[in-house]
N, C-alpha and C positions, 0 to 999 in steps of 0.2 A: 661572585659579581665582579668579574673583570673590568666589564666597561658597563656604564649606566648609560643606555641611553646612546647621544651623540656628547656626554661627560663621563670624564671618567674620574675615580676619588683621586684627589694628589697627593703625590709620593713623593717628589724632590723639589731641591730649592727651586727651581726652576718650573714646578707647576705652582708654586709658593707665591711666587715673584708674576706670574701669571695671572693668578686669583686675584692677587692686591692692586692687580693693577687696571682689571676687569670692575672690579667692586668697589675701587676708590677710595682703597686704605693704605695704609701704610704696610711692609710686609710686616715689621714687627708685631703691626697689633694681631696678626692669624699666624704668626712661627707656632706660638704655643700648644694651636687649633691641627698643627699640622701630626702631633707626637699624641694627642687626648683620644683614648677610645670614645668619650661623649661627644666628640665634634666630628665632621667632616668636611674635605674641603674640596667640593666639583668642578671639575674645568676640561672646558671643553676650545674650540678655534678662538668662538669669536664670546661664548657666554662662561659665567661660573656662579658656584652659591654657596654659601654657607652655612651649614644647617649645627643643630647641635639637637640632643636629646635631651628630654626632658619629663617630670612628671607633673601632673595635673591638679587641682586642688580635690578634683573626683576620686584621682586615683588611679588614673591612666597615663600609656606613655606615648609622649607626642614626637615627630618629631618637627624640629621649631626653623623653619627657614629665616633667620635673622638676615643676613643679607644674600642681593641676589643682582645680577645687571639684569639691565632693561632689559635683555632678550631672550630670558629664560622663557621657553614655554613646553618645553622637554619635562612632562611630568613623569614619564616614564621613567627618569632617575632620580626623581626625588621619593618614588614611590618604590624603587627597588632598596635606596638607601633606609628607608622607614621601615619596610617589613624587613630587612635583616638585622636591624634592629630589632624587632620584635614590637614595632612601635602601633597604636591601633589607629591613630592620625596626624597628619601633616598639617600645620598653622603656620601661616606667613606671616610674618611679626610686623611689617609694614604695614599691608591691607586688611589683619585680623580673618581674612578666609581660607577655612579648612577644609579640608580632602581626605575620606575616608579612604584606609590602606584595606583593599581589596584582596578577598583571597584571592587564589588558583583557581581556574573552573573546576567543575567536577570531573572531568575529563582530560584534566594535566596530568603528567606522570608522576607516579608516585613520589618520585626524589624530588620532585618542585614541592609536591603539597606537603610531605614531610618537611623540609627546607622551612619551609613559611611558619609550617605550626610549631615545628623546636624553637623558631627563635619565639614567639612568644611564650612557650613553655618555658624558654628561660626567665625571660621579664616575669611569669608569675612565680615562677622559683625565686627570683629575687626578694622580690615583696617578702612571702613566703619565709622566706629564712632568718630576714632582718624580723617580723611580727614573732617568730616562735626562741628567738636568741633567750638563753638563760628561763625561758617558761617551766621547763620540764627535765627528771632525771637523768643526769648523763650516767652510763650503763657502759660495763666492758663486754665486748663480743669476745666467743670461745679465742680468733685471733688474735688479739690482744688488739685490735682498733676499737674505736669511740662508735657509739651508740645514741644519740641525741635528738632530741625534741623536733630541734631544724631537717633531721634526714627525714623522719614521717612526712614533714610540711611539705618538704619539696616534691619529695612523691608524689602525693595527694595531689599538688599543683599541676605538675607535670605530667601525669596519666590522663585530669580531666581535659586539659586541651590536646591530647592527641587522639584521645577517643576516637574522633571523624573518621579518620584514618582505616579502621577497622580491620586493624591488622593487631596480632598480639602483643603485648608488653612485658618485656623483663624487666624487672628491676633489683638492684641490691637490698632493696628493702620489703622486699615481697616474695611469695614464693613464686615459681616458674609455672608458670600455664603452657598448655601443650603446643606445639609447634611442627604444622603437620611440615613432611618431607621439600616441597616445591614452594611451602609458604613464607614470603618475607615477615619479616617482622623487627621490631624496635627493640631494643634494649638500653636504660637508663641507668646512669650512674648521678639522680637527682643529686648530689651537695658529694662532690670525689675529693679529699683532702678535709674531712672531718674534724681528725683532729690538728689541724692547721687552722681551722673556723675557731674549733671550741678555743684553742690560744689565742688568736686574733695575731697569727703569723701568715700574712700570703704566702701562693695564692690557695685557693679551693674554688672548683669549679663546679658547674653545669655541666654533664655529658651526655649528650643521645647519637645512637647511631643507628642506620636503619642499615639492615642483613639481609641479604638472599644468598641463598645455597652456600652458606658459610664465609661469604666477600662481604666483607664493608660499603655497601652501596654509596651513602650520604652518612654526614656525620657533623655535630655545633657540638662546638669546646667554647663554651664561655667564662672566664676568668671572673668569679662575682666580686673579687676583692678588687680588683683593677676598672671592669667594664672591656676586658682585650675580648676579642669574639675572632674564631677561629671556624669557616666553612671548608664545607669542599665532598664532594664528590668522584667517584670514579669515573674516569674519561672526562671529564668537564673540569677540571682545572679546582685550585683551592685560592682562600684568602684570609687574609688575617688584617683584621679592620676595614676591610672593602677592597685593600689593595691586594692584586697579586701574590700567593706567595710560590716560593721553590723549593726544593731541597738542595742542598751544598755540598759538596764530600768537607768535612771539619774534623779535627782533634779533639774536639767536643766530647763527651759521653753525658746522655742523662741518668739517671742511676735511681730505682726506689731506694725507700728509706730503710735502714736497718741498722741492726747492732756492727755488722762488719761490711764493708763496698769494697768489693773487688776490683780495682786500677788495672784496664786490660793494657797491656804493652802498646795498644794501636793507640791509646790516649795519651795526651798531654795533658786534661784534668779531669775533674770528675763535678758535677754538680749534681746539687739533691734538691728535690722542691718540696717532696710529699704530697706529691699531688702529679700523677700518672695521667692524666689525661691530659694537662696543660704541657708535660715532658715528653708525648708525645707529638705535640703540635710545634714544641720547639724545634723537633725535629724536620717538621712538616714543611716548617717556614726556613730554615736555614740558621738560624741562632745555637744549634749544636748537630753535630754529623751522625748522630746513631745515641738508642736508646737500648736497654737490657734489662733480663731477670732472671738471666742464666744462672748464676752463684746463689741462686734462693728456688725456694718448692713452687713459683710461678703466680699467675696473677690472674684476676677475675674477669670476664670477658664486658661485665660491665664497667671496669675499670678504663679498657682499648678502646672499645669499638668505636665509638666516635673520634677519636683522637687519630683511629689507623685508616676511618675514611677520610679526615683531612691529608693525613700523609698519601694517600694510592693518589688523589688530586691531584697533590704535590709533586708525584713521580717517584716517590719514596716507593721500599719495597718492605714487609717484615718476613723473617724467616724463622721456622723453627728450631731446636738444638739440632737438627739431623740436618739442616737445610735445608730444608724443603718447606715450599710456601703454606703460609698459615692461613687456616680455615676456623673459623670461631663456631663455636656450639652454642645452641639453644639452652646453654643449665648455668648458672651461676654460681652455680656450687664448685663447680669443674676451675681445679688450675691448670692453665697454658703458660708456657715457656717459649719465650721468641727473643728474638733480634732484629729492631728496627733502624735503616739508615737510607743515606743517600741513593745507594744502589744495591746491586745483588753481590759487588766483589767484595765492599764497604760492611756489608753484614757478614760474609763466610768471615773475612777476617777478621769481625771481634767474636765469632762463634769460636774460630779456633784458637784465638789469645784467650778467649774464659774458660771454654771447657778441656782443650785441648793438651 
Protein backbone atom coordinates (compact mmCIF):
# COMPACT_ATOMS: atom_id res chain seq x y z
CA UNK A 1 0.00 0.00 0.00
CA UNK A 2 2.14 2.89 -1.24
CA UNK A 3 -0.41 5.45 -1.61
CA UNK A 4 -4.03 5.26 0.10
CA UNK A 5 -6.10 6.78 -1.87
CA UNK A 6 -5.31 10.70 -2.62
CA UNK A 7 -3.40 10.05 1.22
CA UNK A 8 -0.59 8.65 1.68
CA UNK A 9 0.80 6.91 5.41
CA UNK A 10 3.53 9.49 6.68
CA UNK A 11 6.87 8.94 6.90
CA UNK A 12 8.97 12.15 7.73
CA UNK A 13 8.98 15.03 9.81
CA UNK A 14 7.65 16.87 7.37
CA UNK A 15 4.45 14.70 6.59
CA UNK A 16 4.53 14.97 10.66
CA UNK A 17 4.43 18.54 10.84
CA UNK A 18 1.64 18.32 7.96
CA UNK A 19 -0.79 16.18 9.88
CA UNK A 20 -0.62 18.34 12.98
CA UNK A 21 -1.14 21.11 11.31
CA UNK A 22 -4.26 19.63 9.04
CA UNK A 23 -5.70 18.18 12.40
CA UNK A 24 -5.18 20.98 14.86
CA UNK A 25 -2.52 19.46 17.19
CA UNK A 26 0.38 19.91 18.27
CA UNK A 27 3.25 17.91 16.38
CA UNK A 28 4.27 16.46 19.61
CA UNK A 29 1.22 15.02 20.50
CA UNK A 30 1.43 12.42 16.85
CA UNK A 31 5.60 12.19 16.94
CA UNK A 32 4.91 9.21 18.92
CA UNK A 33 1.90 8.07 16.35
CA UNK A 34 4.52 8.55 13.68
CA UNK A 35 7.22 5.28 15.03
CA UNK A 36 3.81 2.86 16.61
CA UNK A 37 2.77 -0.05 14.36
CA UNK A 38 -0.82 0.49 16.06
CA UNK A 39 -1.15 4.05 14.72
CA UNK A 40 -1.12 5.64 11.40
CA UNK A 41 -0.81 8.92 10.23
CA UNK A 42 -2.67 9.96 6.61
CA UNK A 43 -1.87 12.90 4.71
CA UNK A 44 -2.57 13.99 1.76
CA UNK A 45 -2.51 18.29 -0.06
CA UNK A 46 -5.17 19.57 1.62
CA UNK A 47 -6.67 16.46 4.20
CA UNK A 48 -5.08 13.96 6.90
CA UNK A 49 -6.33 11.42 9.64
CA UNK A 50 -5.36 9.63 12.35
CA UNK A 51 -6.36 6.30 12.75
CA UNK A 52 -5.03 3.84 15.38
CA UNK A 53 -5.97 -0.02 15.92
CA UNK A 54 -7.82 -1.34 18.26
CA UNK A 55 -9.79 -4.24 19.89
CA UNK A 56 -13.38 -4.50 20.70
CA UNK A 57 -15.22 -5.45 23.72
CA UNK A 58 -16.81 -8.53 21.19
CA UNK A 59 -13.46 -9.36 20.21
CA UNK A 60 -12.86 -7.71 16.97
CA UNK A 61 -10.36 -5.51 15.46
CA UNK A 62 -11.33 -2.08 14.49
CA UNK A 63 -9.68 0.32 13.03
CA UNK A 64 -10.62 3.67 15.27
CA UNK A 65 -10.33 7.15 13.16
CA UNK A 66 -9.61 9.39 16.22
CA UNK A 67 -8.88 12.33 14.46
CA UNK A 68 -9.48 13.60 11.00
CA UNK A 69 -10.04 17.31 9.02
CA UNK A 70 -13.04 18.39 7.74
CA UNK A 71 -12.25 17.26 4.35
CA UNK A 72 -11.77 13.73 4.69
CA UNK A 73 -14.07 11.90 2.41
CA UNK A 74 -11.36 9.46 0.79
CA UNK A 75 -12.72 6.18 2.20
CA UNK A 76 -10.85 4.45 0.14
CA UNK A 77 -7.62 4.93 2.55
CA UNK A 78 -8.95 4.46 5.33
CA UNK A 79 -10.29 1.18 4.21
CA UNK A 80 -6.97 0.14 2.67
CA UNK A 81 -5.18 1.11 5.97
CA UNK A 82 -7.90 -1.24 7.93
CA UNK A 83 -7.74 -4.33 5.94
CA UNK A 84 -3.95 -4.37 5.97
CA UNK A 85 -4.49 -4.33 9.28
CA UNK A 86 -6.36 -7.15 9.25
CA UNK A 87 -8.90 -4.97 10.94
CA UNK A 88 -12.95 -6.16 10.18
CA UNK A 89 -14.16 -2.35 10.82
CA UNK A 90 -13.64 1.25 10.67
CA UNK A 91 -15.27 3.59 13.74
CA UNK A 92 -14.95 7.23 13.66
CA UNK A 93 -14.54 8.22 17.14
CA UNK A 94 -16.18 11.71 16.66
CA UNK A 95 -19.43 10.73 14.87
CA UNK A 96 -19.43 7.04 16.49
CA UNK A 97 -20.16 5.65 12.56
CA UNK A 98 -18.78 2.60 11.21
CA UNK A 99 -17.80 1.04 8.00
CA UNK A 100 -17.47 -2.45 7.32
CA UNK A 101 -13.91 -3.38 5.61
CA UNK A 102 -14.98 -5.19 2.44
CA UNK A 103 -13.38 -7.98 0.98
CA UNK A 104 -11.79 -8.37 -2.76
CA UNK A 105 -14.49 -9.23 -5.19
CA UNK A 106 -14.66 -12.55 -6.35
CA UNK A 107 -12.92 -11.84 -9.38
CA UNK A 108 -9.71 -9.88 -8.00
CA UNK A 109 -6.48 -11.41 -8.41
CA UNK A 110 -5.29 -13.73 -6.39
CA UNK A 111 -2.32 -11.76 -4.72
CA UNK A 112 -5.21 -8.99 -3.63
CA UNK A 113 -7.49 -11.70 -2.04
CA UNK A 114 -4.53 -13.58 -0.52
CA UNK A 115 -3.21 -9.81 0.67
CA UNK A 116 -6.63 -9.18 2.51
CA UNK A 117 -7.18 -12.76 4.01
CA UNK A 118 -3.32 -13.07 5.59
CA UNK A 119 -3.75 -10.02 7.15
CA UNK A 120 -6.65 -11.12 9.07
CA UNK A 121 -5.15 -14.51 9.52
CA UNK A 122 -2.68 -12.65 11.24
CA UNK A 123 -5.10 -10.80 13.65
CA UNK A 124 -6.70 -14.44 14.34
CA UNK A 125 -3.11 -15.67 14.96
CA UNK A 126 -2.86 -13.07 17.35
CA UNK A 127 -5.73 -13.70 19.44
CA UNK A 128 -4.84 -17.17 18.93
CA UNK A 129 -1.58 -17.35 20.50
CA UNK A 130 -2.06 -14.86 23.37
CA UNK A 131 -5.59 -17.57 24.46
CA UNK A 132 -3.24 -20.85 24.10
CA UNK A 133 0.27 -19.14 25.97
CA UNK A 134 1.34 -21.72 28.86
CA UNK A 135 -2.06 -24.08 28.23
CA UNK A 136 -0.27 -27.05 26.82
CA UNK A 137 3.04 -29.28 26.78
CA UNK A 138 6.03 -27.72 25.46
CA UNK A 139 7.62 -30.79 23.41
CA UNK A 140 11.17 -30.86 21.59
CA UNK A 141 11.21 -31.45 17.85
CA UNK A 142 13.79 -34.34 16.29
CA UNK A 143 15.59 -30.57 15.40
CA UNK A 144 16.15 -29.50 18.50
CA UNK A 145 13.32 -26.36 18.21
CA UNK A 146 10.22 -25.89 20.52
CA UNK A 147 7.07 -27.61 19.85
CA UNK A 148 4.00 -25.68 21.77
CA UNK A 149 0.32 -25.27 22.35
CA UNK A 150 0.46 -21.60 20.69
CA UNK A 151 1.95 -23.26 17.13
CA UNK A 152 -1.27 -25.77 16.72
CA UNK A 153 -3.41 -22.41 17.75
CA UNK A 154 -2.17 -20.53 15.10
CA UNK A 155 -2.46 -23.07 12.52
CA UNK A 156 -5.87 -23.82 13.17
CA UNK A 157 -6.35 -19.92 12.93
CA UNK A 158 -4.72 -19.29 10.04
CA UNK A 159 -5.89 -22.34 7.66
CA UNK A 160 -9.66 -21.52 8.63
CA UNK A 161 -9.57 -17.92 7.16
CA UNK A 162 -7.60 -18.78 4.10
CA UNK A 163 -9.89 -21.49 3.21
CA UNK A 164 -11.74 -19.16 0.56
CA UNK A 165 -8.93 -19.16 -1.31
CA UNK A 166 -9.01 -22.73 -2.44
CA UNK A 167 -5.73 -23.17 -3.09
CA UNK A 168 -3.59 -25.58 -0.88
CA UNK A 169 -1.84 -24.91 2.36
CA UNK A 170 1.55 -25.72 3.79
CA UNK A 171 2.21 -25.52 6.89
CA UNK A 172 5.12 -26.17 9.50
CA UNK A 173 2.77 -27.80 11.66
CA UNK A 174 0.93 -30.10 9.34
CA UNK A 175 1.76 -32.49 6.86
CA UNK A 176 2.10 -31.35 3.14
CA UNK A 177 -0.97 -31.84 0.81
CA UNK A 178 -0.27 -32.31 -2.77
CA UNK A 179 0.64 -29.67 -5.03
CA UNK A 180 -0.22 -30.14 -8.60
CA UNK A 181 2.69 -28.88 -11.19
CA UNK A 182 0.96 -25.23 -12.60
CA UNK A 183 -0.94 -24.93 -9.10
CA UNK A 184 -0.22 -21.86 -6.64
CA UNK A 185 -0.47 -22.25 -3.39
CA UNK A 186 0.10 -20.81 0.33
CA UNK A 187 2.47 -21.85 2.73
CA UNK A 188 2.47 -20.86 6.55
CA UNK A 189 4.91 -20.41 9.08
CA UNK A 190 1.69 -19.74 11.80
CA UNK A 191 4.08 -18.55 15.17
CA UNK A 192 8.14 -18.52 13.25
CA UNK A 193 10.40 -17.70 16.28
CA UNK A 194 8.82 -20.24 18.72
CA UNK A 195 11.12 -20.46 20.82
CA UNK A 196 11.68 -16.67 21.11
CA UNK A 197 7.47 -16.71 22.18
CA UNK A 198 8.12 -19.63 24.68
CA UNK A 199 10.95 -17.05 26.49
CA UNK A 200 9.08 -13.92 25.94
CA UNK A 201 12.28 -12.68 23.96
CA UNK A 202 11.15 -10.60 20.55
CA UNK A 203 10.35 -10.96 17.92
CA UNK A 204 8.22 -14.18 16.65
CA UNK A 205 6.20 -13.74 13.81
CA UNK A 206 3.22 -14.48 11.57
CA UNK A 207 4.38 -15.80 8.16
CA UNK A 208 2.37 -16.53 4.93
CA UNK A 209 3.40 -16.59 1.41
CA UNK A 210 1.56 -17.39 -1.53
CA UNK A 211 3.89 -19.45 -4.60
CA UNK A 212 3.49 -20.21 -8.17
CA UNK A 213 5.92 -22.13 -9.98
CA UNK A 214 8.35 -21.88 -7.27
CA UNK A 215 8.34 -17.51 -7.09
CA UNK A 216 7.11 -15.95 -4.00
CA UNK A 217 4.26 -14.32 -5.42
CA UNK A 218 2.84 -12.23 -2.16
CA UNK A 219 3.91 -12.52 1.18
CA UNK A 220 2.79 -10.76 5.31
CA UNK A 221 5.68 -10.89 7.90
CA UNK A 222 3.94 -9.86 10.91
CA UNK A 223 6.11 -9.19 14.04
CA UNK A 224 3.18 -10.38 17.07
CA UNK A 225 5.63 -9.20 19.61
CA UNK A 226 5.90 -5.58 18.27
CA UNK A 227 2.56 -5.26 15.84
CA UNK A 228 5.51 -4.26 12.81
CA UNK A 229 3.67 -5.70 9.59
CA UNK A 230 5.69 -6.25 6.54
CA UNK A 231 3.78 -6.62 2.81
CA UNK A 232 4.77 -6.85 -0.63
CA UNK A 233 4.47 -8.58 -3.73
CA UNK A 234 6.30 -9.21 -6.90
CA UNK A 235 6.24 -6.44 -9.38
CA UNK A 236 4.08 -4.24 -7.14
CA UNK A 237 6.34 -2.91 -4.69
CA UNK A 238 6.65 -3.69 -0.67
CA UNK A 239 5.86 -1.98 2.76
CA UNK A 240 6.61 -2.02 6.16
CA UNK A 241 3.91 -0.31 8.17
CA UNK A 242 2.00 1.05 5.21
CA UNK A 243 5.10 2.95 4.18
CA UNK A 244 7.22 2.18 1.23
CA UNK A 245 9.92 0.01 1.73
CA UNK A 246 13.51 -0.74 -0.36
CA UNK A 247 16.28 -2.67 -0.15
CA UNK A 248 19.88 -0.86 0.47
CA UNK A 249 23.31 -2.32 -0.34
CA UNK A 250 24.57 -2.26 3.86
CA UNK A 251 27.30 -3.96 6.04
CA UNK A 252 24.62 -5.44 7.69
CA UNK A 253 24.23 -9.40 7.82
CA UNK A 254 21.18 -11.18 9.32
CA UNK A 255 22.34 -14.53 10.52
CA UNK A 256 19.97 -17.61 12.02
CA UNK A 257 20.57 -18.72 15.16
CA UNK A 258 23.20 -21.31 16.24
CA UNK A 259 25.86 -22.79 18.19
CA UNK A 260 28.59 -21.07 15.72
CA UNK A 261 27.64 -17.62 13.08
CA UNK A 262 29.97 -17.44 10.53
CA UNK A 263 31.26 -13.44 10.12
CA UNK A 264 31.44 -13.23 6.12
CA UNK A 265 34.52 -10.73 5.29
CA UNK A 266 31.67 -8.52 3.31
CA UNK A 267 30.26 -7.61 6.95
CA UNK A 268 30.95 -5.29 9.55
CA UNK A 269 28.48 -7.20 12.06
CA UNK A 270 26.49 -9.75 12.36
CA UNK A 271 22.98 -9.86 14.08
CA UNK A 272 20.68 -12.66 15.21
CA UNK A 273 17.00 -12.50 15.98
CA UNK A 274 15.72 -16.09 15.80
CA UNK A 275 13.26 -15.45 13.94
CA UNK A 276 13.90 -15.90 9.99
CA UNK A 277 11.00 -14.41 8.62
CA UNK A 278 11.22 -10.91 10.31
CA UNK A 279 15.36 -11.30 9.10
CA UNK A 280 14.17 -11.45 6.15
CA UNK A 281 12.09 -8.58 5.86
CA UNK A 282 14.96 -6.51 7.58
CA UNK A 283 16.36 -7.07 4.56
CA UNK A 284 13.41 -6.33 2.55
CA UNK A 285 13.06 -2.86 4.10
CA UNK A 286 16.80 -1.72 4.13
CA UNK A 287 17.76 -2.01 8.07
CA UNK A 288 20.53 -4.73 7.12
CA UNK A 289 22.05 -5.53 3.46
CA UNK A 290 21.91 -9.43 3.08
CA UNK A 291 20.67 -12.38 4.96
CA UNK A 292 22.27 -16.22 4.93
CA UNK A 293 22.32 -19.96 5.80
CA UNK A 294 25.22 -21.01 3.93
CA UNK A 295 27.43 -22.23 7.15
CA UNK A 296 24.33 -24.56 8.22
CA UNK A 297 22.36 -27.69 6.54
CA UNK A 298 19.64 -24.96 5.30
CA UNK A 299 16.24 -23.78 6.23
CA UNK A 300 12.54 -24.67 5.77
CA UNK A 301 10.64 -23.04 2.90
CA UNK A 302 7.87 -22.12 5.45
CA UNK A 303 10.38 -20.35 7.33
CA UNK A 304 11.17 -17.69 3.77
CA UNK A 305 8.50 -17.72 1.79
CA UNK A 306 6.68 -14.86 2.91
CA UNK A 307 9.63 -12.83 4.16
CA UNK A 308 11.29 -13.60 0.26
CA UNK A 309 7.95 -12.09 -1.25
CA UNK A 310 8.42 -9.00 0.69
CA UNK A 311 12.12 -8.81 -0.45
CA UNK A 312 11.24 -9.51 -4.73
CA UNK A 313 8.73 -6.26 -3.76
CA UNK A 314 11.43 -4.67 -2.43
CA UNK A 315 13.86 -5.28 -5.32
CA UNK A 316 15.92 -7.61 -3.31
CA UNK A 317 17.12 -10.67 -5.01
CA UNK A 318 17.85 -14.51 -3.14
CA UNK A 319 20.36 -16.74 -4.61
CA UNK A 320 21.30 -20.16 -4.00
CA UNK A 321 25.06 -21.68 -2.85
CA UNK A 322 25.62 -22.26 -6.74
CA UNK A 323 24.10 -18.83 -7.64
CA UNK A 324 21.64 -19.19 -9.28
CA UNK A 325 18.08 -17.88 -8.48
CA UNK A 326 16.02 -19.59 -5.92
CA UNK A 327 12.96 -21.57 -6.63
CA UNK A 328 10.92 -22.84 -3.30
CA UNK A 329 9.22 -26.49 -3.18
CA UNK A 330 6.04 -27.51 -2.27
CA UNK A 331 7.63 -30.05 0.83
CA UNK A 332 8.42 -28.68 4.14
CA UNK A 333 10.33 -31.16 5.02
CA UNK A 334 12.98 -30.07 2.27
CA UNK A 335 16.10 -27.86 3.44
CA UNK A 336 17.07 -24.83 1.06
CA UNK A 337 20.33 -22.99 1.23
CA UNK A 338 20.41 -19.30 -0.25
CA UNK A 339 21.67 -15.89 -0.10
CA UNK A 340 19.43 -12.96 0.33
CA UNK A 341 20.52 -9.08 -0.29
CA UNK A 342 20.20 -5.84 -1.97
CA UNK A 343 21.17 -7.11 -5.38
CA UNK A 344 22.59 -9.90 -7.47
CA UNK A 345 26.42 -8.60 -6.93
CA UNK A 346 25.71 -8.07 -3.00
CA UNK A 347 24.67 -11.83 -2.84
CA UNK A 348 27.52 -13.66 -5.13
CA UNK A 349 29.74 -11.65 -2.78
CA UNK A 350 28.65 -13.00 0.54
CA UNK A 351 28.20 -16.50 -1.38
CA UNK A 352 31.83 -16.30 -2.02
CA UNK A 353 33.05 -14.94 1.44
CA UNK A 354 30.94 -18.18 3.13
CA UNK A 355 31.46 -20.83 1.06
CA UNK A 356 34.32 -19.93 -0.96
Amino acid sequence: MAETGTMRVAASGADLHAAARLLGVAPAALAPELLDPGARLLVGDHTAAHLRRRWTDEGDTEAVVVHRSTHVTDRAALLAVASAWGCSSIRDAGTGRELEVPAPPDGAALPERFAHLAALAATRVEVAVALARDTGRDQRKDDGSWSIAADDAAHDAAVEVLAPLGVPVLSEERSDPPVGGDQPWIVLDPLDGTGNFRAGLPPWAFSAGLVHRGEPVAGLVVDLSSGRRWAGAAGAGAWRDGVPARVREGTTVVAPSGRVVQVPSTAWRVRITGCTAVDLCLVADGSAGAWHDLDRDGTHVHDVAGGLAVLAGAGGVALTDDGTPLRLPPDTEALIRFAAAASERSAHDLIAAVTG
